[in-house]
N, C-alpha and C positions, 0 to 999 in steps of 0.2 A: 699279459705282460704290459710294458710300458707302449706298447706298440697297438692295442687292445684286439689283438688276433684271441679267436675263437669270442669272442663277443658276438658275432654269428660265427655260423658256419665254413671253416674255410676250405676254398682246394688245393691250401700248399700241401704239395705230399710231406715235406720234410716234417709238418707238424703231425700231419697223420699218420708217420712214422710210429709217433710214442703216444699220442695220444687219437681216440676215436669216438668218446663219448658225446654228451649234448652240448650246443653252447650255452654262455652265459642266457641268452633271450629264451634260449630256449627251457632251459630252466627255472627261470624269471617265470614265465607264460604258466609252468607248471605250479606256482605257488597259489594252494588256496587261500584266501581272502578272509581275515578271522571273522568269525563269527558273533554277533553283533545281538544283544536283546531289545528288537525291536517290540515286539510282542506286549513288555512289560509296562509298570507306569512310569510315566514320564518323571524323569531325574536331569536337572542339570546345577553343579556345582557354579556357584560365582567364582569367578577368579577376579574382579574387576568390577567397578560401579562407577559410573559418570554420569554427567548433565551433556547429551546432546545442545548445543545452541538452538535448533531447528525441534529436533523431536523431543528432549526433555529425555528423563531418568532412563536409563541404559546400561544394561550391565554381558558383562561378557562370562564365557566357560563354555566345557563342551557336552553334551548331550553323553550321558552314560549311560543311559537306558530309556527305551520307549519312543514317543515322539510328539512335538505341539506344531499346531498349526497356529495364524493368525487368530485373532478374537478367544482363544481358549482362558477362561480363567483359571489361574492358581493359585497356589500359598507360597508364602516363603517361611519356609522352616530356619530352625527352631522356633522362631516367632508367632509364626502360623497368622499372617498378615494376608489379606488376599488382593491380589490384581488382580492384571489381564494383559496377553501381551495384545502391543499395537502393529509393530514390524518386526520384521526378523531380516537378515541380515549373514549373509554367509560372501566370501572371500569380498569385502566392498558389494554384492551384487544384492539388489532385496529379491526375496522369495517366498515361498506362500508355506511352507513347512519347514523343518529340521529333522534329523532323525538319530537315532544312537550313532557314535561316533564322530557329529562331525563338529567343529567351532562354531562359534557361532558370536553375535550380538542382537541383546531382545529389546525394545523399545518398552518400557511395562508404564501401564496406566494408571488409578487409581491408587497410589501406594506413595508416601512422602520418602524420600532418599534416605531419611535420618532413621530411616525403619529395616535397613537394605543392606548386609556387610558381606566383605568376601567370605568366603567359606562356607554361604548359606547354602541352602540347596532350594529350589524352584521344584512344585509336586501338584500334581492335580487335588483338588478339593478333597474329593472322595479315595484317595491312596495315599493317604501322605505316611514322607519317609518318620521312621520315628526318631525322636529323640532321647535323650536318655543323660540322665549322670553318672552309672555304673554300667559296667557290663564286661563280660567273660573274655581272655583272649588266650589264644595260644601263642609262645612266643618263640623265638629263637634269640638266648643271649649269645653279645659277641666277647671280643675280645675286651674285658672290664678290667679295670685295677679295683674297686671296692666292689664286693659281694652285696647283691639284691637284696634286702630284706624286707620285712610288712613295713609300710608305714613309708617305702622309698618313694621320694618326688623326683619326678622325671616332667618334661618335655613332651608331653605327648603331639605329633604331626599324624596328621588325617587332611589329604586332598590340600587344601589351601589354608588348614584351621593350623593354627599352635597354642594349644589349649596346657598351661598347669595343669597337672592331675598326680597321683603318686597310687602307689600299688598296694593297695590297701588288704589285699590277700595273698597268701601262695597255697596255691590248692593242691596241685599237685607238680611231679616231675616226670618226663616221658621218653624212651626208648625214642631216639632219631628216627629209626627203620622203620619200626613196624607199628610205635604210636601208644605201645604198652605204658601200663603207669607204674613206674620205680618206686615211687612214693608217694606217698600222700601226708600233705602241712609239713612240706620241706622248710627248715630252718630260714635258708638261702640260699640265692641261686647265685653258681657261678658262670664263667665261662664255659660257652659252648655246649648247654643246656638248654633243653627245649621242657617249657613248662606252660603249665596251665594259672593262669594268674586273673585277681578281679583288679578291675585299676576304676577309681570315682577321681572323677572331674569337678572340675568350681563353678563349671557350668554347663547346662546342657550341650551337647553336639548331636549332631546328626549321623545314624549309622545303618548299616544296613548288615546283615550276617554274609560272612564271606561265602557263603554255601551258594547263595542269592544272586550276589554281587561281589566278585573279587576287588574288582579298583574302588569298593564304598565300605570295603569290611575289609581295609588292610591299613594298617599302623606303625607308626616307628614311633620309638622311645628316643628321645636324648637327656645327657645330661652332663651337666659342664663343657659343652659345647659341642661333646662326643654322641654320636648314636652306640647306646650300649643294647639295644634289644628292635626285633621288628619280628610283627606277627600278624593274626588274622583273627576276626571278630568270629565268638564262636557263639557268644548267649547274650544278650542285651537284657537286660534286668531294669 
């Protein structure tokens, strides 16, 4: 309450009266910690690009997967341009690695800024993310006033990208529950319809299958300023 009793444990009786179970801290303590792919290849989305005065080209995002140390060379996707980072950089403090999950800023060498945009994604040499102009998604539409059809332009949002693309299939339409397919080469999708749809881009992006990677294979639709549809990448083509 406003007073923050049982935030630990207390011994007014009057509280223990109606209530007995754990405190807040204590419950706190009890929450595991999500679980993180360290294991994988190293992924980190730009969100931000600058010129250090001192260190030079500099770009910021967070590690979604894997991890880089100082000196490692990469690419920068869709590009496929390669560095190397020089520093890294975590809350103001330098540090000698990053790993999934945490923010970050990378110093990168070797690579002219005019080659370097948000949305990119940062990948080891030998693992890089793929890119693509088509590719598969399931989706969930929302609440739309015009019905979806082949051929609709939307707004496609992935991570930091805002990418023109329009939907260039409808493949099929799918039971909420259980994932069945109602149809197949639906006319059009309306409200509150989960379907299977191909959507091509004007330009490569960066993707990953949501199977893989949930936060690098998940997408939202807008259009006319509304998000009419958000789904998960299921086949990259």
């Amino acid at each position: 309450g406003i007073n923050a009793e049982y935030g630990k444990r207390s011994d007014n009786a009057a509280l223990q009266a109606w209530y007995s179970g754990q405190s807040l801290i204590e419950v706190i303590d009890e929450i595991e910690p999500p679980s993180r792919n360290y294991d994988k290849s190293f992924r980190l989305v730009i969100t931000d690009v600058f010129k250090h005065p001192q260190l030079g080209l500099s770009v910021a995002g967070k590690v979604e997967q894997g991890y880089v140390i100082v000196g490692t060379p990469l690419v920068v996707m869709p590009g496929g341009d390669g560095t190397m980072v020089k520093s890294i950089t975590v809350d103001d403090k330098n540090v000698d690695y990053v790993v999934a999950g945490e923010h970050c800023i990378l110093v990168l060498g070797g690579i002219d800024q005019s080659k370097v945009f948000n949305g990119n994604v940062l990948c080891e040499p030998h693992a890089k993310i793929r890119s693509t102009y088509k590719f598969k998604a399931r989706i969930l539409v929302f609440n739309i006033d015009l019905p979806i059809t082949k051929g609709f332009p939307v707004d496609l949002h992935y991570q930091t990208v805002n990418e023109p693309a329009v939907i260039s299939r409808l493949i099929s339409t799918h039971n909420k529950s259980t994932g069945e397919v109602i149809k197949n080469k639906p006319r059009c999708l309306t409200k509150n319809q989960v379907a299977l749809v191909e959507v091509k881009c004007e330009r490569p992006i960066c993707l990953e299958l949501s199977k893989d990677n949930k936060s690098l294979g998940r997408i939202t639709c807008r259009y006319g300023g509304n998000t009419i549809a958000a789904g998960m990448v299921i086949e990259i083509t």
